[in-house]
C-alpha positions in Angstrom: -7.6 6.9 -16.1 -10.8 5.6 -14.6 -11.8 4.4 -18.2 -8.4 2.6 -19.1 -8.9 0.8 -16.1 -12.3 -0.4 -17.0 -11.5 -1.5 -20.6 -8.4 -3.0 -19.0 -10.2 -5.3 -16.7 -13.2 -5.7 -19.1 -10.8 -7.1 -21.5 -8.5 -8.4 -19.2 -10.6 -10.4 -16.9 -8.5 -11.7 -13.6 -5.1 -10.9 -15.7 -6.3 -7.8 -16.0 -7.2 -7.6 -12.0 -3.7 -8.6 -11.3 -2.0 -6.6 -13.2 -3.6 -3.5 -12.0 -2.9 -4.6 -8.7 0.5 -4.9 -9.0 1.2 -1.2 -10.7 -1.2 0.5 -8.6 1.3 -0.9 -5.2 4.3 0.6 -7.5 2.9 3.7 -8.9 0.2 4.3 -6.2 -1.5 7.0 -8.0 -3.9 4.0 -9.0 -6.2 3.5 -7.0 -7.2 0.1 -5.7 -10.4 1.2 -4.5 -11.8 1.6 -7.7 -10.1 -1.7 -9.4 -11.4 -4.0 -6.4 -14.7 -2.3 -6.9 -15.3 -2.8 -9.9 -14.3 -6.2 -9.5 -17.1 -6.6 -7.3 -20.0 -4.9 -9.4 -18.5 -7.4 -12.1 -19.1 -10.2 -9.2 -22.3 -8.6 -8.9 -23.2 -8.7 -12.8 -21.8 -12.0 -12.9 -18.9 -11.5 -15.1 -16.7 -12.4 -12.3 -16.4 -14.8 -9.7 -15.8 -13.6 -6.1 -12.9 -15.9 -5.0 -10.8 -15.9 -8.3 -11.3 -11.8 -8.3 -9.7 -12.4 -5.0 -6.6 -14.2 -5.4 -5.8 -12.0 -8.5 -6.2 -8.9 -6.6 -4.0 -10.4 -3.7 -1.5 -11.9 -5.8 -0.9 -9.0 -7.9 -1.1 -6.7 -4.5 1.5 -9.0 -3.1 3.9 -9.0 -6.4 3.7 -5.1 -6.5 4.9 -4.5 -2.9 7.6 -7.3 -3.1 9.0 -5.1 -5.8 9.5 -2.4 -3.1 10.7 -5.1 -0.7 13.5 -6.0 -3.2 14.7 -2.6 -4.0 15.0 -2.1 0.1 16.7 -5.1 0.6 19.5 -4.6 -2.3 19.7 -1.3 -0.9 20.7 -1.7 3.0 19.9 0.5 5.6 23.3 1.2 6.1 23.4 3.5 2.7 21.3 5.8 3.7 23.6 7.1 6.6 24.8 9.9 4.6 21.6 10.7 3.2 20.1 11.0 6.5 23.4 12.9 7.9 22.7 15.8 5.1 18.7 15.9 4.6 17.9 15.1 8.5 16.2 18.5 9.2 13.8 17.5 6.2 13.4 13.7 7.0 12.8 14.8 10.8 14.7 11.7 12.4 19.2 11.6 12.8 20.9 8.4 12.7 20.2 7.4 16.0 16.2 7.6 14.6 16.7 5.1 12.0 18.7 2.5 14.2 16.0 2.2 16.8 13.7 2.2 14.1 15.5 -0.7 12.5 15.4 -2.6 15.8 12.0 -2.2 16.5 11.0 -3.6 12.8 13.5 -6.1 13.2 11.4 -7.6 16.3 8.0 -6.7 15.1 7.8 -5.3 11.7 5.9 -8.3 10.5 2.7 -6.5 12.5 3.8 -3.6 11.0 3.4 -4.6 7.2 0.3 -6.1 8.3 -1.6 -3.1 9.8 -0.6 -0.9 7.5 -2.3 -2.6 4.4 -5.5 -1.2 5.6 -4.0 2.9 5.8 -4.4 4.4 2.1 -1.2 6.4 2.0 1.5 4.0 3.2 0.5 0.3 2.6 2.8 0.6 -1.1 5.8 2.5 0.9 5.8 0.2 4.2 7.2 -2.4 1.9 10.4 -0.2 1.4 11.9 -0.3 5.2 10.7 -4.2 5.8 13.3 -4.7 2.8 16.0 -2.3 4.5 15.8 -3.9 7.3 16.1 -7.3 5.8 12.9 -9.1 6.9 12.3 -12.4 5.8 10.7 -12.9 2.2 8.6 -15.5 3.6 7.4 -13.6 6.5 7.5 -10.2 4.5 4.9 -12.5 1.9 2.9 -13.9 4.0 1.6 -11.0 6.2 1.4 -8.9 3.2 -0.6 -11.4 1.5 -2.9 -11.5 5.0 -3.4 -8.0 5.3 -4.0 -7.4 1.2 -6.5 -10.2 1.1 -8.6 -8.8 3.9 -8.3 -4.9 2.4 -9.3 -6.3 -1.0 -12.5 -8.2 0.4 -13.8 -5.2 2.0 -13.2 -3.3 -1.4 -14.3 -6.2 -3.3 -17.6 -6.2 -1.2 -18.3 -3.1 -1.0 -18.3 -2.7 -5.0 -20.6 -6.0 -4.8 -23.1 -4.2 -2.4 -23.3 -1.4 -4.4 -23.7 -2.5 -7.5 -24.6 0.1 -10.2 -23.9 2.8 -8.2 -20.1 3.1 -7.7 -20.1 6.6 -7.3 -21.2 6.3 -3.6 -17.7 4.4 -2.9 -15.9 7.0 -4.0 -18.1 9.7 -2.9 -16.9 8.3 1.0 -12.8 7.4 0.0 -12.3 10.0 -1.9 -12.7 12.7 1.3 -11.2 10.0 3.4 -8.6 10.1 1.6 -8.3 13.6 1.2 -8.4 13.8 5.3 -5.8 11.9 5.6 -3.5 13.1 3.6 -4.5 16.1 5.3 -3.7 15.4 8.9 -0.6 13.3 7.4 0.6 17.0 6.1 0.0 19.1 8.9 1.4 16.0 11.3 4.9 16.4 9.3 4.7 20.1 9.0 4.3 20.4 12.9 7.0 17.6 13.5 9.6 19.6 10.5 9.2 22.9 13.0 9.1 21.7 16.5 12.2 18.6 15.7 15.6 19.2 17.1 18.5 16.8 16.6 19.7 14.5 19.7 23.4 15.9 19.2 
């Protein structure tokens, strides 16, 4: 995969940024650590220019998680009622769960979608709730926007600093991201054992 994504934005320039952006945040198996950083060793070659590589990677970040925002907001939270009522045990929250979850997104969701951008596991799937809960396109846009823009610069820098050497990023996301996915396991394991429904 690694070398289709080189090729891809070898030949693709920006476009090619963009639209790795934007299926990485709907099949998340991509990984936008490695497309932002190579975006900045091509920065650091100077193949690319740091502020354009910027705007594609936020644009296309944007675009991929307003797909997920759509498909939440067509859907309702009020659908999933009966899926929560028969796969509960599993999810780990009842009904009464998801409507104070709803009402605290409702008032501050928009912080929500924001913070999140920045945790590798749940920046593409935050996107889903903020449409169930009908946030605002504008507001849902314009914090997602914030928060890819900063998570892309950091990416896009550290490829920059590192130049040649790659590797080293990955050497230090891939275990964090292994961690995490780790503790996020072992978080839901412990809550599927120890959870009791409210009635």
């Amino acid at each position: 995969m690694n070398d289709w994504i080189i090729h891809l934005i070898e030949g693709g320039g920006y476009w090619g940024i963009a639209f790795l952006m934007v299926i990485e945040n709907v099949f998340p198996p991509i990984p936008s650590e490695l497309i932002m950083g190579l975006g900045g060793i091509a920065v650091a070659r100077g193949r690319m220019e740091f502020w354009p590589l910027m705007l594609a990677g936020t644009v296309g970040s944007t675009l991929g998680n307003y797909c997920w925002y759509l498909l939440g907001r067509s859907l309702g939270y009020e659908r999933l009622q009966p899926f929560v009522d028969r796969f509960g045990r599993w999810l780990t929250v009842d009904w009464t769960d998801v409507e104070r979850i709803v009402r605290f997104f409702r008032g501050h969701g928009q912080w929500v979608v924001f913070g999140v951008r920045f945790a590798p596991f749940m920046r593409t799937m935050i996107s889903l709730p903020a449409g169930l809960t009908r946030m605002g396109h504008v507001k849902f846009l314009a914090f997602t926007f914030a928060g890819a823009a900063i998570w892309n610069a950091i990416l896009a820098g550290a490829g920059y600093y590192l130049g040649r050497n790659f590797g080293d990023l990955e050497k230090y996301t891939g275990p964090f991201a292994t961690v995490t996915l780790g503790m996020v396991l072992i978080a839901y394991l412990w809550r599927v054992v120890t959870w009791k429904p409210r009635c």
